[in-house]
C-alpha positions as CSV (number, residue, x, y, z in Angstrom):
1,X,-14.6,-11.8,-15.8
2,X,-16.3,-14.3,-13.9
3,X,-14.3,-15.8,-10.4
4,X,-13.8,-18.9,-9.4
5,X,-16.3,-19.6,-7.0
6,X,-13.4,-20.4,-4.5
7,X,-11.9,-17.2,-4.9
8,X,-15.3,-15.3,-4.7
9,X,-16.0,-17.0,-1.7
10,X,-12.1,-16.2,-0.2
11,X,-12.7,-12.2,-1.3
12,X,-15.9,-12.0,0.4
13,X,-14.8,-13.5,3.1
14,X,-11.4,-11.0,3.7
15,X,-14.0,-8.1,2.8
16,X,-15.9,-9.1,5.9
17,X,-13.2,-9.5,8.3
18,X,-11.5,-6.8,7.3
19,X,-14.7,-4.7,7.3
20,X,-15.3,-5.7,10.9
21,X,-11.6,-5.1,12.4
22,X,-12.2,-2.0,10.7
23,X,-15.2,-0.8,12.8
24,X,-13.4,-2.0,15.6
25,X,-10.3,0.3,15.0
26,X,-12.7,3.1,14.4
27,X,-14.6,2.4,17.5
28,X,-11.1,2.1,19.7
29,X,-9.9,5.0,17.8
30,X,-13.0,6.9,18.8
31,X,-12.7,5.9,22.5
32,X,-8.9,6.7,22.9
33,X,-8.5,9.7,21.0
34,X,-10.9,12.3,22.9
35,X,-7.4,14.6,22.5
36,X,-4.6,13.7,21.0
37,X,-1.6,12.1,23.7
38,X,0.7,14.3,25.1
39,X,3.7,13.1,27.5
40,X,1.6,13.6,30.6
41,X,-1.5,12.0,29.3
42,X,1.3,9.4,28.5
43,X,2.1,9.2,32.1
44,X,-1.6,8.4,32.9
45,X,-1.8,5.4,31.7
46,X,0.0,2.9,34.4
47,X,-2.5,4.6,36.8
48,X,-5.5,4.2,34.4
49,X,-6.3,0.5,33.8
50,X,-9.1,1.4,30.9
51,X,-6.7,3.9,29.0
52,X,-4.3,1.2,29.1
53,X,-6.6,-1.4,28.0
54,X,-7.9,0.8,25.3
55,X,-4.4,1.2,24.3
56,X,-3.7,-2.2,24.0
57,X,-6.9,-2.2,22.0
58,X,-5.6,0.3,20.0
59,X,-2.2,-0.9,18.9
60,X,-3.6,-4.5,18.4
61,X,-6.4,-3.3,16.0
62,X,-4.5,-1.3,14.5
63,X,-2.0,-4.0,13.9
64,X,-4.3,-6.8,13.3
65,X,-6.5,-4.5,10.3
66,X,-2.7,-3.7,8.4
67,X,-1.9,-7.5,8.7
68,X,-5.0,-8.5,7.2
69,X,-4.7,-6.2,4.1
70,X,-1.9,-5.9,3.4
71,X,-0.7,-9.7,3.6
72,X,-4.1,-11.7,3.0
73,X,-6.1,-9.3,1.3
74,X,-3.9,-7.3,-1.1
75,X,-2.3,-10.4,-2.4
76,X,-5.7,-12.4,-2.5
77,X,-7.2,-9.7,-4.5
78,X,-4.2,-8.9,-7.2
79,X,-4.2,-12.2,-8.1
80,X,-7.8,-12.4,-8.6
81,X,-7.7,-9.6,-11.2
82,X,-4.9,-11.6,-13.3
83,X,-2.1,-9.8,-11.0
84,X,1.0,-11.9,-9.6
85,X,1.2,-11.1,-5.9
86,X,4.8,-10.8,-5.4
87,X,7.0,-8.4,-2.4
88,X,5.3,-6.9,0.0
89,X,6.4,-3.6,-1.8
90,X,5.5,-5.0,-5.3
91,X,2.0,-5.6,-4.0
92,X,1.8,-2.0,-2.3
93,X,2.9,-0.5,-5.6
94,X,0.5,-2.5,-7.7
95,X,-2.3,-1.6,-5.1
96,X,-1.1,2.0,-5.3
97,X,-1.0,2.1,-8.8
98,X,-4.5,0.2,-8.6
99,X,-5.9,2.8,-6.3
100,X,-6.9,0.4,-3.4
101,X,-4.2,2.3,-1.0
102,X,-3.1,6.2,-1.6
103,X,1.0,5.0,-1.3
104,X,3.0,2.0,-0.7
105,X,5.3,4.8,0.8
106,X,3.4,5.5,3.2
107,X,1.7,2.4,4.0
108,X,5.5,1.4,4.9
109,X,5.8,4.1,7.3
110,X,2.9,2.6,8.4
111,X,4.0,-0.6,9.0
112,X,7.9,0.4,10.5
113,X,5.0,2.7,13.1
114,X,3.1,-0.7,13.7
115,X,6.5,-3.0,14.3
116,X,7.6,-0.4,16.7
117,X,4.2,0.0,18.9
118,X,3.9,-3.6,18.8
119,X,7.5,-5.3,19.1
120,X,9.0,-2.0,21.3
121,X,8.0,-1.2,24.6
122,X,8.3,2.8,24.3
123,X,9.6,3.9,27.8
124,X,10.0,7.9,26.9
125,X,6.7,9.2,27.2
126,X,7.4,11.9,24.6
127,X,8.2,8.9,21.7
128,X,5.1,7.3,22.6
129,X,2.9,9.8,22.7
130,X,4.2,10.4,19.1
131,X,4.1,6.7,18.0
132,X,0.4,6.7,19.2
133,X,-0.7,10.4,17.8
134,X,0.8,9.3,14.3
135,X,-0.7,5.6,14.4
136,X,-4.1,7.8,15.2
137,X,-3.6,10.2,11.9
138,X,-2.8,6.5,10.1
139,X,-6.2,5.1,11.0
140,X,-8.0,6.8,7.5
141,X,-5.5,5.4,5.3
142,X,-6.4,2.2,6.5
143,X,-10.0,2.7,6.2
144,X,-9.5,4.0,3.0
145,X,-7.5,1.1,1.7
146,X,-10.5,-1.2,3.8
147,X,-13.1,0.3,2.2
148,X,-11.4,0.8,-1.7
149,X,-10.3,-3.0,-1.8
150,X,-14.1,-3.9,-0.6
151,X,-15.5,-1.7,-3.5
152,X,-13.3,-3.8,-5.8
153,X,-14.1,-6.5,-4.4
154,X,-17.8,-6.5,-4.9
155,X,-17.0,-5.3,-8.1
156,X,-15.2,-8.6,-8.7
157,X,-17.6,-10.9,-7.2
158,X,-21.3,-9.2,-8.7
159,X,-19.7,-9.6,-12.0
């Protein structure tokens, strides 16, 4: 099946960016999680400008990589193989059932995680501390799902 060279050129381009907010997630990631976050390593961070930076870092790249796949991307790239993008959880069941993410379920724990670290400023230490240990065990589904969709898409656009 041959693209259109419009959508070629749109999947290449969302396999870039979402390549490169990958690496940055992984980098932040890398950076922030030395150890996992406890309630007192919590209670660092209005003292420690850089781990509060590389938190903010964190949650928005984090935020910004799930945006990108799962409302550009996923929907860019079901419709290019003959799929109608619909829901947000039609699409993470069709990529699911694709095998370009390991569950819709969880990607929409996933995404309640990211609403609440983003929208929610977490006062108790304990929640957050939670919030950011869980959105740090999330980080290999989404480079999962990155790098699955960008297989199929070079699949798609070689052929």
């Amino acid at each position: 099946m041959k693209l259109p060279a419009a959508i070629a050129a749109r999947l290449t381009f969302l396999a870039r960016v979402t390549d490169k907010e990958c690496r940055h997630l992984q980098d932040t990631d890398a950076r922030l999680f030395v150890t996992l976050f406890t309630s007192a390593s919590v209670g660092q961070i209005a003292a420690d400008a850089l781990l509060a930076e590389r938190l903010d870092a964190f949650v928005a790249r984090f935020s910004r990589l799930q945006d990108t796949l799962g409302d550009k991307l996923l929907p860019a790239l079901l419709d290019a193989v003959g799929e109608t993008p619909g829901t947000a959880m039609d699409n993470l069941d069709r990529a699911e059932r694709l095998g370009w993410i390991a569950s819709a379920d969880r990607w929409m724990v996933m995404r309640r995680l990211r609403n609440q670290m983003v929208h929610e400023y977490i006062e108790d230490p304990v929640v957050l501390a939670d919030a950011l240990n869980t959105g740090h065990e999330f980080v290999a589904a989404l480079v999962h799902a990155t790098q699955r969709c960008g297989a199929e898409i070079a699949r798609l656009t070689r052929s």
